[in-house]
Backbone bond lengths (Angstrom), bond angles and torsions (degrees), N, CA, C in turn:
res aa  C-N    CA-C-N  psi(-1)  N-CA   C-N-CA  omega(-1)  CA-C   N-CA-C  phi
1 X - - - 1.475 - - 1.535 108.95 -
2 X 1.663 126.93 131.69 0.968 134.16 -148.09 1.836 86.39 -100.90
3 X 1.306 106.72 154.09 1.526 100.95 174.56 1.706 136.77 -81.55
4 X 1.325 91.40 12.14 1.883 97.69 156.53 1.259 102.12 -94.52
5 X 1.648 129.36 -42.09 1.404 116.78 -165.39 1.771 106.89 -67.37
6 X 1.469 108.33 -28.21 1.660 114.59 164.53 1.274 120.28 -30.68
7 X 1.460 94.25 -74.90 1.908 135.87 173.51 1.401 96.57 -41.94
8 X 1.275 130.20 -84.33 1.274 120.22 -167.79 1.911 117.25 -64.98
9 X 1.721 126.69 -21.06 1.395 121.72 158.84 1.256 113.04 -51.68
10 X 1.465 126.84 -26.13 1.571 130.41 -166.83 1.193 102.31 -76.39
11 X 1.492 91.01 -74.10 1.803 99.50 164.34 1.216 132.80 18.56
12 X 1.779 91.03 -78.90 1.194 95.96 -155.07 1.712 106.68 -115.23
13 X 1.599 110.44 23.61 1.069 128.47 159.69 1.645 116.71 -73.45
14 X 1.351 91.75 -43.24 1.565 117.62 -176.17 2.065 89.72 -62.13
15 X 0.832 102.17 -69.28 2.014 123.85 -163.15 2.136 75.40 -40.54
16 X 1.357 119.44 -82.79 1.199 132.24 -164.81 1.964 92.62 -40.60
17 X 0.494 91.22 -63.54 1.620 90.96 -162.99 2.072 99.04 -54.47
18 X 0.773 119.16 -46.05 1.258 125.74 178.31 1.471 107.12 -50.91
19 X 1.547 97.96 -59.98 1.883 106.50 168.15 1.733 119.93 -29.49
20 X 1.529 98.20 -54.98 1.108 101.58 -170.18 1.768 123.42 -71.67
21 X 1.419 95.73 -32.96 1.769 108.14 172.11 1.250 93.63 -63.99
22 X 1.278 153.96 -45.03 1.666 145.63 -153.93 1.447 100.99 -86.15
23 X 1.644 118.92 -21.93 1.601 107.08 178.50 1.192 114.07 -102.36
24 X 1.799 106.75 -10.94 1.996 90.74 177.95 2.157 89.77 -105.73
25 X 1.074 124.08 27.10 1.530 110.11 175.13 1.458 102.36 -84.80
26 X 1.438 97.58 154.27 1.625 117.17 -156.31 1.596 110.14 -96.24
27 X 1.289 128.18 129.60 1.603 115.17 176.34 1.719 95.29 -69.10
28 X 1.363 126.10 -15.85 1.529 108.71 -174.39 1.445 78.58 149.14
29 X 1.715 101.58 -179.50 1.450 121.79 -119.78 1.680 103.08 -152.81
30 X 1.237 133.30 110.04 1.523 137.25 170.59 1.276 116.35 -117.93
31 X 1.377 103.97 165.22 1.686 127.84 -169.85 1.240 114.21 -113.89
32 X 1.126 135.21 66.45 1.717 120.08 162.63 1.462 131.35 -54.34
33 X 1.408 105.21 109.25 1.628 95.22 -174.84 1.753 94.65 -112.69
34 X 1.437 94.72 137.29 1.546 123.13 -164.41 1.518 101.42 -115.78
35 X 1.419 113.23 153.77 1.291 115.62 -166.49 1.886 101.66 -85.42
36 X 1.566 98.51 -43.03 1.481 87.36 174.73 1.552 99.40 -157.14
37 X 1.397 133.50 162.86 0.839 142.10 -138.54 1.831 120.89 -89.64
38 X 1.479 91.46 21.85 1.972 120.25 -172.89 1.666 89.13 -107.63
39 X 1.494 109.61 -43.59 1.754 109.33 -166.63 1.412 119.52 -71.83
40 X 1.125 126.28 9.70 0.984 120.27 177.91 2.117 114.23 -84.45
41 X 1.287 90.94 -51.33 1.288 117.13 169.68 1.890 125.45 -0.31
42 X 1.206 94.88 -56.53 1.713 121.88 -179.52 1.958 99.10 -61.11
43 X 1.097 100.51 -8.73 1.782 94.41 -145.12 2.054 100.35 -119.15
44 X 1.361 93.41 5.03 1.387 104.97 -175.40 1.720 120.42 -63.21
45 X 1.473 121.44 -29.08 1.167 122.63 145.17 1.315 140.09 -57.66
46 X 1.472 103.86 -45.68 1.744 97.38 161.34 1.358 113.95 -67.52
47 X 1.191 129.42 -23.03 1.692 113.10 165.03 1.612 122.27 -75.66
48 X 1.616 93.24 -1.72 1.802 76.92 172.95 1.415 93.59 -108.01
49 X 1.256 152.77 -19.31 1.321 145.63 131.70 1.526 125.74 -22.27
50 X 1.390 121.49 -41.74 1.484 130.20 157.18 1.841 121.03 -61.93
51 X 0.974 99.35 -35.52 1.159 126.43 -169.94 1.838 97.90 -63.59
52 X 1.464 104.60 -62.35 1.337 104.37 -166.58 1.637 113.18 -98.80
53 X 1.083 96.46 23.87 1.599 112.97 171.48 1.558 89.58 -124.92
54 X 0.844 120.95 46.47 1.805 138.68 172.65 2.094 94.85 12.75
55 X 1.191 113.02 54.33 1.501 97.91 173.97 1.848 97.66 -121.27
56 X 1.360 113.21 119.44 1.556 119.50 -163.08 1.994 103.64 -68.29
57 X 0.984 131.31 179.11 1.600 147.85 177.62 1.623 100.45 -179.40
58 X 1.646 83.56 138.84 1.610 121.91 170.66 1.649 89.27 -110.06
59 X 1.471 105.96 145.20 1.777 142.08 158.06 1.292 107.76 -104.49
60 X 1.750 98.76 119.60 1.978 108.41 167.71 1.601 79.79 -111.85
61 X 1.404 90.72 132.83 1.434 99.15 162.45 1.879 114.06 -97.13
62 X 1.477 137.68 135.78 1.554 117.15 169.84 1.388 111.50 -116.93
63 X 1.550 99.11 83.63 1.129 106.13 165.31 1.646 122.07 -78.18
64 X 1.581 111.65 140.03 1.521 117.99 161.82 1.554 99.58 66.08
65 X 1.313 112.39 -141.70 1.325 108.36 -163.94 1.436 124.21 -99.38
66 X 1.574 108.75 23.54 1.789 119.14 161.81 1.609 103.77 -77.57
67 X 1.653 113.72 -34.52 1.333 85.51 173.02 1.618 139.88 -89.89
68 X 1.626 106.72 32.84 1.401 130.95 177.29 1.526 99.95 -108.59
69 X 1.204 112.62 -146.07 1.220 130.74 -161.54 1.737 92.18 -60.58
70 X 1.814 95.58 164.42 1.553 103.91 -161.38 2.028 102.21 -93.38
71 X 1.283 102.38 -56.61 1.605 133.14 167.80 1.732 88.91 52.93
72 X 1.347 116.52 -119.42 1.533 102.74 -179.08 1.242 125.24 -93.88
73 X 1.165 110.57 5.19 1.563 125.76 172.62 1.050 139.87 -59.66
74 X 1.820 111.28 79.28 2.099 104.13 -173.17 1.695 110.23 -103.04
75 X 1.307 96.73 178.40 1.895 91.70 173.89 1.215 89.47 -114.62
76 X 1.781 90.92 170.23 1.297 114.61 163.79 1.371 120.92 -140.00
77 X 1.182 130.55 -145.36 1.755 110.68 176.43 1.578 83.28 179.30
78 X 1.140 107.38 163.77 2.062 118.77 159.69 1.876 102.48 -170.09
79 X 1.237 97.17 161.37 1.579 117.07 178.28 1.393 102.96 88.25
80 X 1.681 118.35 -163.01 1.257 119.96 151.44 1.451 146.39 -105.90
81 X 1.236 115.90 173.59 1.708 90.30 -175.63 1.608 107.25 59.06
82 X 1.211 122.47 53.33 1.589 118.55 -148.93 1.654 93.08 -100.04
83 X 1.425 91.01 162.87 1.669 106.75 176.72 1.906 91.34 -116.89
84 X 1.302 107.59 139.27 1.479 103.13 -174.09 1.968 101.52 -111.11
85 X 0.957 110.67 136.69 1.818 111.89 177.34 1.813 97.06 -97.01
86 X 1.701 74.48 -160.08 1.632 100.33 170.89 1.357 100.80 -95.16
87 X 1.324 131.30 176.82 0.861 140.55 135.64 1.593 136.66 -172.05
88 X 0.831 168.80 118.94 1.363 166.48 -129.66 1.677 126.28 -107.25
89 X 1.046 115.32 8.38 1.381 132.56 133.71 1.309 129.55 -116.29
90 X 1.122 129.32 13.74 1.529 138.88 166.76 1.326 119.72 -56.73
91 X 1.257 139.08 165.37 1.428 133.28 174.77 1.965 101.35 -90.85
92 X 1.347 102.07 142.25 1.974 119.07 -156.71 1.624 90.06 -49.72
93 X 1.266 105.93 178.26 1.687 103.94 170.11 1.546 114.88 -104.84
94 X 1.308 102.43 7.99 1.999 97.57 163.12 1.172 112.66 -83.86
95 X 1.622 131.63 5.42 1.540 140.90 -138.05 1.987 87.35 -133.73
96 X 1.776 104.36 -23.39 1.869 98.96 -173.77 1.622 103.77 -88.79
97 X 1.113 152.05 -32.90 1.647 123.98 164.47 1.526 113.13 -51.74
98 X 1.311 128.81 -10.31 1.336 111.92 169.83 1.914 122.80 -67.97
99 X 1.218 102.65 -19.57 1.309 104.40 174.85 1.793 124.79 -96.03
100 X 1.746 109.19 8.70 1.291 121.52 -172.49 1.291 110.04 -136.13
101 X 1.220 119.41 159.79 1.433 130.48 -165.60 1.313 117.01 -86.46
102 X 1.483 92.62 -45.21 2.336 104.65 176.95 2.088 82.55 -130.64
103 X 1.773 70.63 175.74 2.186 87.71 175.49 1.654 90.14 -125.29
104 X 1.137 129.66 144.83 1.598 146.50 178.04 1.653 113.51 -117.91
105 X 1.397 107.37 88.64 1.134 107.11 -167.44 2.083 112.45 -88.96
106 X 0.863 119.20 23.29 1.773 113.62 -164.04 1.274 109.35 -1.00
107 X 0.976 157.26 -53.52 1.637 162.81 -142.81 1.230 114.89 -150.16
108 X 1.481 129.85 116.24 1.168 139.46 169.99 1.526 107.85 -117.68
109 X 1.159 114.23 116.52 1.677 105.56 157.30 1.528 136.13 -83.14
110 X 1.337 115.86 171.63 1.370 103.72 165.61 1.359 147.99 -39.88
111 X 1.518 116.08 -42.33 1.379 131.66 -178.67 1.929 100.98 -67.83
112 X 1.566 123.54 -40.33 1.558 115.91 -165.47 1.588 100.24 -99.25
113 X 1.178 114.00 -23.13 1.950 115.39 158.36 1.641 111.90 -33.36
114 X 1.895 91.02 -59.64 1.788 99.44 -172.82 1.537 113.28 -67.58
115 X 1.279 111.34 -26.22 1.311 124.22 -165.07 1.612 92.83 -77.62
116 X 1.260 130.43 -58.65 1.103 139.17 162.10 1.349 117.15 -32.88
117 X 0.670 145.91 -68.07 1.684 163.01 176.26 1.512 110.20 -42.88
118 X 1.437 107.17 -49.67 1.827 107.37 -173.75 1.702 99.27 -94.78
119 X 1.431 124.85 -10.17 1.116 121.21 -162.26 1.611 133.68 78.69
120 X 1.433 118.90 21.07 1.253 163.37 174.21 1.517 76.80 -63.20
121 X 2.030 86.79 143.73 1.719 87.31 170.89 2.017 84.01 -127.55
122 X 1.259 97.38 -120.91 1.180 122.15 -174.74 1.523 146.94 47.14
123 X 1.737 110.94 26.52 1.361 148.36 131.69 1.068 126.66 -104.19
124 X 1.479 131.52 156.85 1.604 126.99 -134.11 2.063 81.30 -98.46
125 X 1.778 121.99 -13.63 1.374 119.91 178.29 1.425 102.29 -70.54
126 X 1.380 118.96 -52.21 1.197 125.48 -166.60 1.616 97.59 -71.14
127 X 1.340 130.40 -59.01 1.421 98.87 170.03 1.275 139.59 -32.83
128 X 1.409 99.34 -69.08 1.721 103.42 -177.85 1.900 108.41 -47.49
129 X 1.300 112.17 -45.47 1.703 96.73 -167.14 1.683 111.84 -74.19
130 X 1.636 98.82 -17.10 1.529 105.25 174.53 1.441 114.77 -70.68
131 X 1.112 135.11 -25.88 1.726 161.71 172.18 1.534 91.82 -64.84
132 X 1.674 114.02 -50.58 1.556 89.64 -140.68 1.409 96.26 -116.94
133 X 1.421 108.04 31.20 1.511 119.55 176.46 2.154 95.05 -109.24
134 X 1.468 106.97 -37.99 1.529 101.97 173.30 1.537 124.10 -83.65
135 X 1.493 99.89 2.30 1.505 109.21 175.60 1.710 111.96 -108.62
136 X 1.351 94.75 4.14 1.872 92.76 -175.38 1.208 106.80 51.97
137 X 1.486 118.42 46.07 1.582 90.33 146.25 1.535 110.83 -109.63
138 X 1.268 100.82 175.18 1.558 103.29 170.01 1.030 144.87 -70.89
139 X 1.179 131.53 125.73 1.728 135.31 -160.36 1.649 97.73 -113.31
140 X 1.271 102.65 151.01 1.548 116.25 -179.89 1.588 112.12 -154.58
141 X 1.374 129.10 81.05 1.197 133.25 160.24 1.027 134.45 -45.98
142 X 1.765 145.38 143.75 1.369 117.04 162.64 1.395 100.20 -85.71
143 X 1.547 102.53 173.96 1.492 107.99 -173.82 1.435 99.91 -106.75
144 X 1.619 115.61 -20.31 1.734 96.00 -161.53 1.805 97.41 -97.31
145 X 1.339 88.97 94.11 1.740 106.32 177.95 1.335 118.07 -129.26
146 X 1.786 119.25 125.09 1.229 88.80 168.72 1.698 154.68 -79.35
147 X 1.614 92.00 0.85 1.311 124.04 173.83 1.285 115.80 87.01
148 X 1.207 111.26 33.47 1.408 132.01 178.63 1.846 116.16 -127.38
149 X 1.206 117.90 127.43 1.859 112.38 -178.18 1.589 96.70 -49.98
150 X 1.079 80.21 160.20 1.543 102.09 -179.22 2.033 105.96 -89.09
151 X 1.623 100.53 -19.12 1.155 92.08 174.04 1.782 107.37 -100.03
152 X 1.196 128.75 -0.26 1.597 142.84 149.30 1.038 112.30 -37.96
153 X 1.793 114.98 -58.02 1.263 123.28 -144.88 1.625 94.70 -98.75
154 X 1.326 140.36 -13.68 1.468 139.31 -176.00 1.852 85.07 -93.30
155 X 1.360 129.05 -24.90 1.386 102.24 -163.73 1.826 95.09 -97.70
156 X 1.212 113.88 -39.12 1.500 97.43 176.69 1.275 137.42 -92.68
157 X 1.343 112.67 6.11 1.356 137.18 -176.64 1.587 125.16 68.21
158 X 1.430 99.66 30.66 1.757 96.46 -167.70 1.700 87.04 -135.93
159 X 1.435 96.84 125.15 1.536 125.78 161.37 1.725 123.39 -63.72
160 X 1.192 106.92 -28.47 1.630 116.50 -175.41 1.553 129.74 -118.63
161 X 1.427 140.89 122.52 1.206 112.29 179.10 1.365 110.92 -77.65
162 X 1.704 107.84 158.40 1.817 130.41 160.69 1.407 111.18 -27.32
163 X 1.350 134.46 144.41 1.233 118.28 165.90 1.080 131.71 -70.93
164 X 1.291 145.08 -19.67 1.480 131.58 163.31 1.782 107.93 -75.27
165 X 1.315 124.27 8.33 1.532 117.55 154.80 1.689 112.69 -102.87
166 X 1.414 103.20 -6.11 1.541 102.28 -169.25 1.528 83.72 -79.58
167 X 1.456 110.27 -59.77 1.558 125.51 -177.26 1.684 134.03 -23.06
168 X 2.063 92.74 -32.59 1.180 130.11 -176.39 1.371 109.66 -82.34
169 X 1.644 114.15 -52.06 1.647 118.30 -153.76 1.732 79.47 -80.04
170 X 1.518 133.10 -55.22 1.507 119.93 -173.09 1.090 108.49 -23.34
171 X 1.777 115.75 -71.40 1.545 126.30 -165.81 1.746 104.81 -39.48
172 X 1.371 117.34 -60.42 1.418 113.81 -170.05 1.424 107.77 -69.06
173 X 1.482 132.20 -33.14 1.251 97.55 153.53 1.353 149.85 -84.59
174 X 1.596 101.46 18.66 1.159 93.42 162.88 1.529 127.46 -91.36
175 X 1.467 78.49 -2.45 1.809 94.83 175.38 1.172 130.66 -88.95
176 X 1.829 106.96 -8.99 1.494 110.81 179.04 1.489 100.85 -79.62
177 X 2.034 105.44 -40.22 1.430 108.34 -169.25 2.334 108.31 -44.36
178 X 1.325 83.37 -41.14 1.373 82.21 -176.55 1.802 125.74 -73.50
179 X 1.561 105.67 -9.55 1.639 111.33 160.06 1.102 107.58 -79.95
180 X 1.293 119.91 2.78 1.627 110.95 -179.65 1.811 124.92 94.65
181 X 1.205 85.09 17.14 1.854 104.32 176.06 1.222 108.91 -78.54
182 X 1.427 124.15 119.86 1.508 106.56 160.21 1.550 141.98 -102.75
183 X 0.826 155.23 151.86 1.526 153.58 -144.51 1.375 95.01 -131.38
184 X 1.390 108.22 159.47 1.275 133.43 -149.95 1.638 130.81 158.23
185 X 1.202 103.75 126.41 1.969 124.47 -143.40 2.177 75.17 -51.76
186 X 1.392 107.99 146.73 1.549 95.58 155.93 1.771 123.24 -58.20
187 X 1.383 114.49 -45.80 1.561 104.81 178.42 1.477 111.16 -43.88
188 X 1.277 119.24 -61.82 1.851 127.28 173.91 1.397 112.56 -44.97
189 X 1.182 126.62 -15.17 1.412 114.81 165.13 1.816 119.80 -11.55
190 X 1.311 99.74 -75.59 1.721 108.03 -151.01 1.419 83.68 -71.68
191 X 1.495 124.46 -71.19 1.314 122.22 -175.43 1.629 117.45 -32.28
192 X 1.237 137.49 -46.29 1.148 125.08 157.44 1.941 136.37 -65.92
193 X 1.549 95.83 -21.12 1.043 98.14 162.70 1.912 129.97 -76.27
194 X 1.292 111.97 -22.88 1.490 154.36 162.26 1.731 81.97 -47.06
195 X 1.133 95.52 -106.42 1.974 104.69 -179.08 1.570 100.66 -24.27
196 X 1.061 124.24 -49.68 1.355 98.79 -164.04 1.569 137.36 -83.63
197 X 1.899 88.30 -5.43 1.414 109.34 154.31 1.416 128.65 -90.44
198 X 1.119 124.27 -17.38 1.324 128.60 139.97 1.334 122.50 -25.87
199 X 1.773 102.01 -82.19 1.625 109.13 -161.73 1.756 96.17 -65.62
200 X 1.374 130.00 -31.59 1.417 124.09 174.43 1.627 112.22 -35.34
201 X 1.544 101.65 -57.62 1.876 103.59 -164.82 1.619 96.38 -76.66
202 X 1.239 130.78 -34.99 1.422 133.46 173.71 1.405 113.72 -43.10
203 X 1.535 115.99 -46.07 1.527 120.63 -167.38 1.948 94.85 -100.38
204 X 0.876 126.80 -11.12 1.377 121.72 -171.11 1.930 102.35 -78.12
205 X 1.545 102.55 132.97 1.115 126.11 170.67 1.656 113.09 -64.80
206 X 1.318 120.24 3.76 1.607 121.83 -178.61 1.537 94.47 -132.14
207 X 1.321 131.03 -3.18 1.741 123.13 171.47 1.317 98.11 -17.39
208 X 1.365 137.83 114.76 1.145 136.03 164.72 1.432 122.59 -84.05
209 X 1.261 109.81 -35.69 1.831 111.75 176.84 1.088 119.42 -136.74
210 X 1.668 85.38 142.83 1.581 111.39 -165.80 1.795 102.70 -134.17
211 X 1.271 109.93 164.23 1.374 106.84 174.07 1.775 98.88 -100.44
212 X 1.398 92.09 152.52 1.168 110.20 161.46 1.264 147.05 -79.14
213 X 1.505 161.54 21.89 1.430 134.03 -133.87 1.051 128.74 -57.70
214 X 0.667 129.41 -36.17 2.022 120.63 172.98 1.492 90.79 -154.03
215 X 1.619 124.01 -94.75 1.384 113.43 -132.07 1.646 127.05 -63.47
216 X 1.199 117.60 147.59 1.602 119.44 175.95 1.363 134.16 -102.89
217 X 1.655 102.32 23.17 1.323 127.68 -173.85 1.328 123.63 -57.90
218 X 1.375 137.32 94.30 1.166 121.83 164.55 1.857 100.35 114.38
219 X 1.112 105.96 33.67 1.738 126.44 -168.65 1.290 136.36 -170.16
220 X 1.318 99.88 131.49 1.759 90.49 -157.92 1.679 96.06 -84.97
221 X 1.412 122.85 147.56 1.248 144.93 -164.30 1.888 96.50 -104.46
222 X 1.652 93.52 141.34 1.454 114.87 163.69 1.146 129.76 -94.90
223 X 1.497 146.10 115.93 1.386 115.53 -170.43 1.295 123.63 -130.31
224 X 1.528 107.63 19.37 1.929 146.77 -174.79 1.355 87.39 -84.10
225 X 1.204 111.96 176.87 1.735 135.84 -178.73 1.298 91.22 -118.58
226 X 1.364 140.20 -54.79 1.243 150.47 161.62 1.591 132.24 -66.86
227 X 1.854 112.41 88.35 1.529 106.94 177.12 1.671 96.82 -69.24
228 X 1.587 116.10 160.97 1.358 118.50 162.35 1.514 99.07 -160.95
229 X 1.062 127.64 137.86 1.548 137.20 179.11 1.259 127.67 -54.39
230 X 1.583 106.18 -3.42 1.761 101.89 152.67 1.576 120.20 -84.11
231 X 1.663 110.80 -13.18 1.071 104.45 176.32 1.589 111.90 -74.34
232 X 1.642 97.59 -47.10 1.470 91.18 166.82 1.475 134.15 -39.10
233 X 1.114 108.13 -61.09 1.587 109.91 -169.36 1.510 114.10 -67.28
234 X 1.599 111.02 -14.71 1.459 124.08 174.23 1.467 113.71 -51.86
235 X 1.489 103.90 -40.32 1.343 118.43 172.03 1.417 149.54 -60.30
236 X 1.374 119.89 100.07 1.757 120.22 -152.75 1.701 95.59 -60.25
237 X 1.107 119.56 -47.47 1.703 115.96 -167.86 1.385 116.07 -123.93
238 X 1.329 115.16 174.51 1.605 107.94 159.99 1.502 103.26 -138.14
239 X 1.414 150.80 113.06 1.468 125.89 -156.52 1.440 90.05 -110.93
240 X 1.726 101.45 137.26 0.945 143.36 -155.01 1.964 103.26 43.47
241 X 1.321 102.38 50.79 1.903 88.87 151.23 1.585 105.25 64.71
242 X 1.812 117.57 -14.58 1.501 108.67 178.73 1.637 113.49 -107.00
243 X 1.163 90.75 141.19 1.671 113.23 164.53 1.319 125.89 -101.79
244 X 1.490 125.71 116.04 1.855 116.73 -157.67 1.942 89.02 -117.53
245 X 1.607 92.52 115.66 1.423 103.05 177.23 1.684 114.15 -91.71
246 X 1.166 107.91 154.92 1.830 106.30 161.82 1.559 121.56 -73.17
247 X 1.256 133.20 117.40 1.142 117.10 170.46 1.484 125.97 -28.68
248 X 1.077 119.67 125.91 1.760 127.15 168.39 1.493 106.23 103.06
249 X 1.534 116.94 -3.19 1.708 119.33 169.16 1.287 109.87 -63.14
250 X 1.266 100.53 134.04 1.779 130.81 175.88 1.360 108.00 -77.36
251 X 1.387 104.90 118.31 1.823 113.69 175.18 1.381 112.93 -108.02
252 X 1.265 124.37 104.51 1.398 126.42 -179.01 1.342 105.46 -71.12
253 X 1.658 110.31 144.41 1.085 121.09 -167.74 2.056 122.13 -63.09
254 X 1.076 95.35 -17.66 1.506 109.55 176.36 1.600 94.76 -87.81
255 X 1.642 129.56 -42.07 1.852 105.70 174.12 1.341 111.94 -60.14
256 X 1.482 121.09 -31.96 1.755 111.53 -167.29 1.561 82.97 -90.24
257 X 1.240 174.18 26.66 0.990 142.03 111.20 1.821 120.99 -52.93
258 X 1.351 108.12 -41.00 1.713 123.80 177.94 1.520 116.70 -58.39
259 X 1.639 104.85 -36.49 1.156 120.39 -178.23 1.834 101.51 -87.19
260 X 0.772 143.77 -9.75 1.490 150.43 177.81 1.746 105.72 -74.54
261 X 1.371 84.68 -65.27 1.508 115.70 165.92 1.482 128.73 -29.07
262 X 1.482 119.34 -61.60 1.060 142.61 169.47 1.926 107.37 -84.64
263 X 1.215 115.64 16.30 1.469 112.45 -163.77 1.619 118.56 23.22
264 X 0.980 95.96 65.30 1.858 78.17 172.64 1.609 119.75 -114.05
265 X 1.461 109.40 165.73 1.816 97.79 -163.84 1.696 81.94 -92.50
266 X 1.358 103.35 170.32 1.897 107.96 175.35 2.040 81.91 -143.94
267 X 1.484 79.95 132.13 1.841 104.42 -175.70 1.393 93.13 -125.15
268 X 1.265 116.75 132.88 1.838 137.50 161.15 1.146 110.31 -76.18
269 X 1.122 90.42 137.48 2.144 100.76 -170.59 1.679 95.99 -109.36
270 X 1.097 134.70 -4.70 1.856 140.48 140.26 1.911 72.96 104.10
271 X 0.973 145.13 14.44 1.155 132.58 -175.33 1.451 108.82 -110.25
272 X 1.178 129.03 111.08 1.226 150.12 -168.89 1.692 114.82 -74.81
């Protein structure tokens, strides 16, 4: 093998591999925390709906007595699409919304509602939503709960709370709605989680792509197959902050960091 045919196998090893990071990258990243490790089950379509709206999720399962008191009990998680355990060198679980965008709670009961509400920690639920209420991220509860564990309700045989606790869990959620929790039927899960990655890149000051229809007024034009951040920085200006790419140009992961950087919008000129 002569050393262009080298040069160009690399190439386009490099080009292929790039391909593939641009089709499994994530619009962003959620937490489903499940009461125990059967509940997830029901919810297997909205993860292949998440899935192909490329937005990634981790599963905490709380089984047995992690989902009570915290004492030395942290999680951890690894791989993708991850299932998260217990474990006892893990980092605590007021420390896991830092690595996710929203928290996905399906089932809340009474006892982490109240805990929730006064700012009470000391369940690994009430941590995480207490974490991820001072970190702004987004929380999304379901609403059709009876506010009872799911492992409560297999040991005492009752599906519903009494009315002066039903009376109770309302009040606190109406109090989470007002920390900024949102509720939502369990089926609507993904679909609302979907929307809420939407309106994110919509309102974000770095929205990077947009379509183009024709004009290129007022923007400096790309005309490589390959962006890379020496081209960027090569560059004395950008007028008005935009960059107009060809459809099917390769953005190495160090230019969309440069381009983040420099905030600039990037518009498709549909030209391939």
């Amino acid at each position: 093998m002569d050393i262009r045919s080298m040069i160009e196998s690399v190439v386009k090893d490099v080009v292929q591999s790039m391909k593939v990071e641009k089709e499994n990258e994530k619009v962003g990243k959620v937490l489903f925390v499940f009461c125990d490790s059967s509940a997830h089950e029901r919810f297997t379509d909205q993860f292949i709906k998440l899935k192909n709206n490329k937005i990634g999720y981790d599963l905490l399962f709380l089984d047995g007595e992690t989902s009570s008191w915290l004492g030395m009990q942290r999680v951890e998680s690894s791989g993708s699409d991850r299932i998260i355990a217990a474990d006892e060198y893990s980092p605590a679980a007021i420390e896991l919304p830092k690595g996710y965008d929203g928290i996905i709670i399906p089932e809340i009961d009474l006892d982490n509602a109240a805990r929730v509400v006064t700012g009470l920690k000391g369940t690994i639920k009430a941590e995480i939503m207490f974490s991820g209420i001072l970190l702004e991220k987004f929380l999304i509860v379901g609403e059709d709960t009876p506010g009872i564990k799911r492992a409560d309700r297999l040991c005492l045989k009752v599906t519903s709370l009494p009315g002066p606790y039903r009376k109770q869990f309302e009040f606190y959620v109406k109090a989470m709605k007002e920390l900024g929790i949102e509720f939502s039927a369990q089926k609507d899960l993904a679909d609302v989680i979907i929307d809420k990655f939407r309106g994110k890149l919509e309102e974000s000051p770095t929205a990077l792509i947009e379509e183009s229809a024709g004009g290129l007024e007022n923007g400096l034009t790309f005309k490589k197959k390959l962006l890379t951040p020496e081209w960027i920085q090569a560059q004395k200006e950008f007028p008005n902050q935009t960059l107009y790419l060809p459809k099917g140009v390769i953005i190495s992961p160090l230019a969309k960091d440069l381009i983040k950087e420099k905030k600039l919008a990037i518009k498709f000129t549909g030209k391939g």
